[in-house]
VEXDREN-2710 file (C-alpha; in Angstrom, 1 decimal):
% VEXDREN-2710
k/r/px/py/pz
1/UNK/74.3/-6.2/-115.1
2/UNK/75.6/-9.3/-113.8
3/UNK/73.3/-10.8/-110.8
4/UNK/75.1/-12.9/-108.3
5/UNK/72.6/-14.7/-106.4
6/UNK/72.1/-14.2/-102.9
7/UNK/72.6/-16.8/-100.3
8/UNK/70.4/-20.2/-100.9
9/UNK/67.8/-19.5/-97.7
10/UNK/66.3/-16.6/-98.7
11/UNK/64.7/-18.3/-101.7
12/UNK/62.3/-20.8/-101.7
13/UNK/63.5/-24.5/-101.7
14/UNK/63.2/-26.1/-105.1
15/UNK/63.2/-29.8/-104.7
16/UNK/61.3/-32.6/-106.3
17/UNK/58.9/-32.2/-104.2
18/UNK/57.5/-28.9/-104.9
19/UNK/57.1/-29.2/-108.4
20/UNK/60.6/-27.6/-109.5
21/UNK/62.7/-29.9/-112.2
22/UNK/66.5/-29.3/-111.1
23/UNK/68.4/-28.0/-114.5
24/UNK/71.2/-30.2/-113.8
25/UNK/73.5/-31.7/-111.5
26/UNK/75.9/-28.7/-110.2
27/UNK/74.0/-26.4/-112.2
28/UNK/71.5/-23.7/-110.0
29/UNK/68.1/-23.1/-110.6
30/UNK/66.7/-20.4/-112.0
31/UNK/66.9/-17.1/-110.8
32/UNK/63.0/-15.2/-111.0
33/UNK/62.4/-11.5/-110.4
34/UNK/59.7/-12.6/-108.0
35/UNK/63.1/-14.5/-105.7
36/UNK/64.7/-10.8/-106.0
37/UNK/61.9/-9.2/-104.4
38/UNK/60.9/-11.7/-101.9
39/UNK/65.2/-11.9/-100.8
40/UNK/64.4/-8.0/-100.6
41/UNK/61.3/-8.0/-98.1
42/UNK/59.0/-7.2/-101.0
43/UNK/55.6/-9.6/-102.1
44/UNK/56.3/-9.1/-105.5
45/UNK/57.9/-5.8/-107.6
46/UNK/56.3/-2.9/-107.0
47/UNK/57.7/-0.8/-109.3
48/UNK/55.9/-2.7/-112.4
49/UNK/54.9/0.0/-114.7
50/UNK/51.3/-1.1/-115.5
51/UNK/48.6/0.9/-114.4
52/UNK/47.8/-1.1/-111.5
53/UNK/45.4/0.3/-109.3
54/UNK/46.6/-1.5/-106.2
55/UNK/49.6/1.0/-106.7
56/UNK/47.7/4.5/-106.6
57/UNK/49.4/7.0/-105.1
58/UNK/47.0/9.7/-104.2
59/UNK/49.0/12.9/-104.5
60/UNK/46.7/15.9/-104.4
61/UNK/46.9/17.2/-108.3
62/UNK/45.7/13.4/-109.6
63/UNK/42.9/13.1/-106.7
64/UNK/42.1/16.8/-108.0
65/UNK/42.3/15.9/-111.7
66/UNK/40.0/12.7/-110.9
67/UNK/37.5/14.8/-109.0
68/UNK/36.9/17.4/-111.4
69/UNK/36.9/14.7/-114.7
70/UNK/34.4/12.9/-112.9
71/UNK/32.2/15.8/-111.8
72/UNK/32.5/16.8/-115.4
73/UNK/31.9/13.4/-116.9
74/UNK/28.4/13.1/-114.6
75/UNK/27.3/16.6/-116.4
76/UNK/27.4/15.6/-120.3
77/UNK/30.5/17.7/-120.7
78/UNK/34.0/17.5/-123.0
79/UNK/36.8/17.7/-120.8
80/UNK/40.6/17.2/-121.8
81/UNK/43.1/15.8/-120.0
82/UNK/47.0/16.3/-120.9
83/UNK/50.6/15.1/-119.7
84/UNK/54.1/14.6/-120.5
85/UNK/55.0/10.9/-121.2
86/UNK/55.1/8.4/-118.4
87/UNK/52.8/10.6/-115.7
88/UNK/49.8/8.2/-115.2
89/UNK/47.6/9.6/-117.3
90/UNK/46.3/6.1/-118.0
91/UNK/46.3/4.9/-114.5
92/UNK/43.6/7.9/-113.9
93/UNK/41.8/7.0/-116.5
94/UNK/41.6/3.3/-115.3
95/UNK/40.7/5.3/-112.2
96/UNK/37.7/6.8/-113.0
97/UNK/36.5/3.5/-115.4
98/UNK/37.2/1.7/-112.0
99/UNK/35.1/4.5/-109.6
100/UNK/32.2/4.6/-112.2
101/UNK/31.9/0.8/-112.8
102/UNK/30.2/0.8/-109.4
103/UNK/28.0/3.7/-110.4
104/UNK/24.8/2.2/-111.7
105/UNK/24.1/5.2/-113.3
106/UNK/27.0/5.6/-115.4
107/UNK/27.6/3.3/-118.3
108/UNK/31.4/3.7/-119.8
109/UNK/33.4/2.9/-123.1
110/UNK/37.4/3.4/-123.3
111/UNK/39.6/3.5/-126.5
112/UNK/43.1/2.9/-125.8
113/UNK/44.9/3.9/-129.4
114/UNK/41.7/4.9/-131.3
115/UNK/41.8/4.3/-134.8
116/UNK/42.5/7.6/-137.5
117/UNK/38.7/6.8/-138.8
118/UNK/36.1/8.7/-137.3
119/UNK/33.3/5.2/-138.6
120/UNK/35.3/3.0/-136.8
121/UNK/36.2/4.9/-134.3
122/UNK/32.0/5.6/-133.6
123/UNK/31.8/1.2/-134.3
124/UNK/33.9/0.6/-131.6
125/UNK/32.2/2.9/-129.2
126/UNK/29.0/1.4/-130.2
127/UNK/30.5/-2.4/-129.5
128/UNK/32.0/-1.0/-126.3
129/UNK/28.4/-0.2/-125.1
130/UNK/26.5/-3.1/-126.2
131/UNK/29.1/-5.8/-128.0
132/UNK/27.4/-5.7/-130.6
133/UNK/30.2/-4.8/-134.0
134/UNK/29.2/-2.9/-137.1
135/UNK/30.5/-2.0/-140.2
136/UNK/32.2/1.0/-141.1
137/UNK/33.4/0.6/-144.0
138/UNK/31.4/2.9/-145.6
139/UNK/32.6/7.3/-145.8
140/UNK/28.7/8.0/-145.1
141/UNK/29.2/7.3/-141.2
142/UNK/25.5/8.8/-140.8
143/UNK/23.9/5.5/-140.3
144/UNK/26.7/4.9/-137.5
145/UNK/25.8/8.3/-136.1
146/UNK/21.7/7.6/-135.7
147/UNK/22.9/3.9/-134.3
148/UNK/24.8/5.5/-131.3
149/UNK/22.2/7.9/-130.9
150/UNK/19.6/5.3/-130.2
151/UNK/22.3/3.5/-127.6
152/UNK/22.3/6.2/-126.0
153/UNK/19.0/7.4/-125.9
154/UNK/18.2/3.8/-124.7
155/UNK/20.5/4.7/-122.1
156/UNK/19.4/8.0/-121.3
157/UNK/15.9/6.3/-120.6
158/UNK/17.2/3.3/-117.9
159/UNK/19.2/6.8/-116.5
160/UNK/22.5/6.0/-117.3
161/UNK/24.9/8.9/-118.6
162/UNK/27.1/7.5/-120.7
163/UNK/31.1/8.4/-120.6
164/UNK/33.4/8.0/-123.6
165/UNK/37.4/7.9/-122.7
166/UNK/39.7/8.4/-125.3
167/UNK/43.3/7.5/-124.3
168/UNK/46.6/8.6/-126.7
169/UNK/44.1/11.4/-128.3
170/UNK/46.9/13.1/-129.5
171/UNK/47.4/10.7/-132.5
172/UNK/44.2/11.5/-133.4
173/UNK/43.5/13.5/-137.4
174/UNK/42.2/17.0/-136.7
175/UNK/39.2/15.3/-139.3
176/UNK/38.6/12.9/-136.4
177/UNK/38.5/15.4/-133.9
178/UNK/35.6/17.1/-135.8
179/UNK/33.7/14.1/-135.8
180/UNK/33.9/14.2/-131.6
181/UNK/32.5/17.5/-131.7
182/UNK/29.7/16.0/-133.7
183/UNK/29.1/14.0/-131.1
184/UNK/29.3/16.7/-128.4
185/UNK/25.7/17.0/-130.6
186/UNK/23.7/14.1/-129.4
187/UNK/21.6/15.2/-126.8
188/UNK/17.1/15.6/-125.6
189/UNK/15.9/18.6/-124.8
190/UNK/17.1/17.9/-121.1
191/UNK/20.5/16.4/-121.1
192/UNK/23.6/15.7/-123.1
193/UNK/23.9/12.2/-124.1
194/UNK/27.8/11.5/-124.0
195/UNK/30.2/13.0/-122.0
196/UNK/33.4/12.7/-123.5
197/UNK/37.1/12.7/-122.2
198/UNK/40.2/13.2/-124.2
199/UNK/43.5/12.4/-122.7
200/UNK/46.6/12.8/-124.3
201/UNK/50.1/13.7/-124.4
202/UNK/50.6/18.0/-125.0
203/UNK/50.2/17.6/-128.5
204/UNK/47.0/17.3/-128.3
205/UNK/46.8/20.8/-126.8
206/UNK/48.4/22.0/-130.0
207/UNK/46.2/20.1/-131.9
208/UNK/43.0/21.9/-130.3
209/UNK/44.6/25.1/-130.8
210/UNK/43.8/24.3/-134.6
211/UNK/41.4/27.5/-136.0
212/UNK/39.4/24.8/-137.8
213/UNK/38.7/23.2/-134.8
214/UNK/37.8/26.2/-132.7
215/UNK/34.4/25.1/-132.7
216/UNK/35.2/22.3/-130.4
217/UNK/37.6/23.8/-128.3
218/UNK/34.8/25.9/-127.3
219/UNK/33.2/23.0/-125.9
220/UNK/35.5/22.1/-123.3
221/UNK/34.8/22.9/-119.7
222/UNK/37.4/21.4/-118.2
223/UNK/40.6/21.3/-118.7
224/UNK/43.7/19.3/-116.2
225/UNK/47.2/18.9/-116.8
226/UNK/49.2/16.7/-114.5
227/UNK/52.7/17.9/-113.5
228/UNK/55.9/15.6/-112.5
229/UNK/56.3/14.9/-109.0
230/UNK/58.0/17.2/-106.3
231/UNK/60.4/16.0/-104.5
232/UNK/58.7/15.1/-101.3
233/UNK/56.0/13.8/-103.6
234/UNK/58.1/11.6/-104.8
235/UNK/59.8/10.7/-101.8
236/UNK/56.5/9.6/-100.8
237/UNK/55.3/7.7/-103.7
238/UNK/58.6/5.7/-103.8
239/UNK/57.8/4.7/-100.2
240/UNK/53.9/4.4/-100.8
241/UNK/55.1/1.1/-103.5
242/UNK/57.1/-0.1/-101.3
243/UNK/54.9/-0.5/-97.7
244/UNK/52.6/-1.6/-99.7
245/UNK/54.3/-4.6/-101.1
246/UNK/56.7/-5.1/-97.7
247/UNK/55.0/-3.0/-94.6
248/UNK/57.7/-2.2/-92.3
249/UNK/60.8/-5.1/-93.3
250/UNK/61.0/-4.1/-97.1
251/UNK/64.0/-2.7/-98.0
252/UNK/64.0/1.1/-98.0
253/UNK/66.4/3.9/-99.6
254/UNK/68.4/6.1/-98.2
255/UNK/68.3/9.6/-97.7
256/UNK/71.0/10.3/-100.3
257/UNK/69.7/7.6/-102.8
258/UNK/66.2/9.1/-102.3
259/UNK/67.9/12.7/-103.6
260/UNK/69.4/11.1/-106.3
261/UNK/66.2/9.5/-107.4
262/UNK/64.2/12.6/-107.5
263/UNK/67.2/14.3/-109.1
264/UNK/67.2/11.5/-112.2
265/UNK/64.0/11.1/-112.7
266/UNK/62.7/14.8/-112.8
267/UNK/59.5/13.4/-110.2
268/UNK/58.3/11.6/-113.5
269/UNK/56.7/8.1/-112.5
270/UNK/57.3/6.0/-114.8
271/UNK/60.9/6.8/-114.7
272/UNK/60.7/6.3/-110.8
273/UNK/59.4/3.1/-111.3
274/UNK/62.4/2.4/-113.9
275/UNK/64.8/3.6/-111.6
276/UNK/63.8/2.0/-108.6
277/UNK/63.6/-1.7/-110.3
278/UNK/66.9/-1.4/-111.2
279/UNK/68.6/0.2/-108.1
280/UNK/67.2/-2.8/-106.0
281/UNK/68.5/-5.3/-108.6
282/UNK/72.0/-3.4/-107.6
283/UNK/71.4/-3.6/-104.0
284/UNK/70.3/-7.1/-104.2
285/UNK/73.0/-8.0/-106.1
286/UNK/76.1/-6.2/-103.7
287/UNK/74.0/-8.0/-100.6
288/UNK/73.2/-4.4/-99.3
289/UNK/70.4/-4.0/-96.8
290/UNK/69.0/-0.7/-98.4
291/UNK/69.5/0.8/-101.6
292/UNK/71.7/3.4/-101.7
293/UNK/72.7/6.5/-103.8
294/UNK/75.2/4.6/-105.7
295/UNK/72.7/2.1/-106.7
296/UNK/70.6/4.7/-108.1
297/UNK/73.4/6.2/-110.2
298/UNK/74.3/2.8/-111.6
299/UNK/70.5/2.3/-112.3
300/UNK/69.9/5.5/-114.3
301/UNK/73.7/4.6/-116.4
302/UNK/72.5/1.2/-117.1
303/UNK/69.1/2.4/-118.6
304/UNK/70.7/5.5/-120.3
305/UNK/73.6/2.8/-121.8
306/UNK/72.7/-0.7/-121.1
307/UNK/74.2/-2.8/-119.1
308/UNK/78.2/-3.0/-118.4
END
């Protein structure tokens, strides 16, 4: 796509004075995505597709799926989360770190891409807890195994539960997977001493559905499995981003560009989010006021085909 830049008030004056070297005599400055938005009503994009809390929408499956992880979590149980690519299954799990960091009671450690060795899988759990790295080089992770227990006991004893998150589980070995259940293991006479959260794409359901790993699929209690969007749902988490960046002068979509949306993006968030940056790139670049249906088409061609 081809940006034209929009007239030279709505973005802020680069002179001298402000810092901004000029590129050139007759030559523009610099066109940033953060001008785009601001020319556009917004603070800044609001479609990034980090897991920014700030940008939460609380639609009624996720603040369901939160509650019952964390009611699990505070228990010492295995729970399993699961999700099609680009639902937000990290951005609940940044959730509930973010909800149980001002817990004292709860004390958390969170593997994004755990590694295929169950010894440095437990070492990085162990440094996650304390900060303190150990070696696992060695195939006899025993020594590993008493190290956490102790970390945990310790923890047990200033009564703190301790919660594992494991994000992308479903690259994990079915070997590794054993070695959780293990874990599932570490408990006093009164209380489990990990609770422990896998969250991963559906293959991980598969995966579970292993025979040799029956014993641990007995151990889950609770098990949530986020769904796209509807399409008020995603009517209103379009419009959720965007108040919150602009209040009432952002720019909006229309009613057709809003059915559009839903219709190419099958209510999945990340593709929303896709979708959405593009389309106002297109409205901001035709000098429309809102973004409309067409802008939406051209959005989902360009990411589908690149750019004309």
């Amino acid at each position: 796509m081809v940006v034209t830049a929009a007239p030279k008030s709505e973005f802020p004056d680069q002179t001298e004075d402000s810092g901004q070297a000029k590129t050139g005599a007759g030559k523009p400055a610099l066109l940033k995505p953060d001008h785009v938005y601001q020319a556009m009503g917004l603070a800044e994009d609001p479609f990034k597709i980090t897991p920014d809390l700030d940008y939460l929408y609380a639609a009624d499956q996720h603040m369901e799926t939160i509650r019952q992880l964390e009611y699990s979590a505070l228990g010492g149980s295995l729970s399993v989360l699961t999700g099609e690519v680009g639902l937000g299954k990290t951005l609940i799990c940044r959730k509930i770190l973010n909800d149980f960091s001002a817990a004292e009671e709860v004390n958390t450690a969170y593997l994004l891409n755990p590694p295929q060795n169950f010894g440095y899988l437990i070492a990085n759990v162990i440094h996650d807890l304390t900060g303190v790295r150990t070696s696992a080089r060695s195939r006899n992770y025993h020594h590993l195994v008493e190290l956490l227990y102790r970390v945990l006991l310790e923890e047990a004893q200033q009564g703190r539960q301790v919660v594992l998150i494991i994000d992308e589980a479903h690259r994990l070995d079915p070997e590794v997977l054993e070695g959780i259940r293990l874990l599932t293991n570490l408990e006093t006479a009164k209380q489990k001493l990990l609770s422990i959260i896998l969250v991963g794409q559906p293959e991980l359901d598969d995966t579970l559905a292993r025979r040799d790993l029956r014993q641990l699929r007995q151990r889950i209690s609770v098990r949530c499995h986020l769904q796209p969007l509807n399409r008020s749902q995603t009517r209103e988490y379009v419009n959720h981003r965007l108040f919150s960046q602009g209040g009432d002068q952002g720019i909006r979509l229309t009613g057709p560009a809003h059915w559009w949306l839903y219709r190419l993006s099958g209510g999945i968030p990340r593709r929303i989010n896709l979708l959405c940056g593009r389309a106002i790139l297109a409205a901001f670049a035709g000098f429309a006021p809102q973004v409309a249906a067409g802008h939406v088409r051209r959005a989902s061609r360009e990411i589908e085909y690149g750019s004309d």
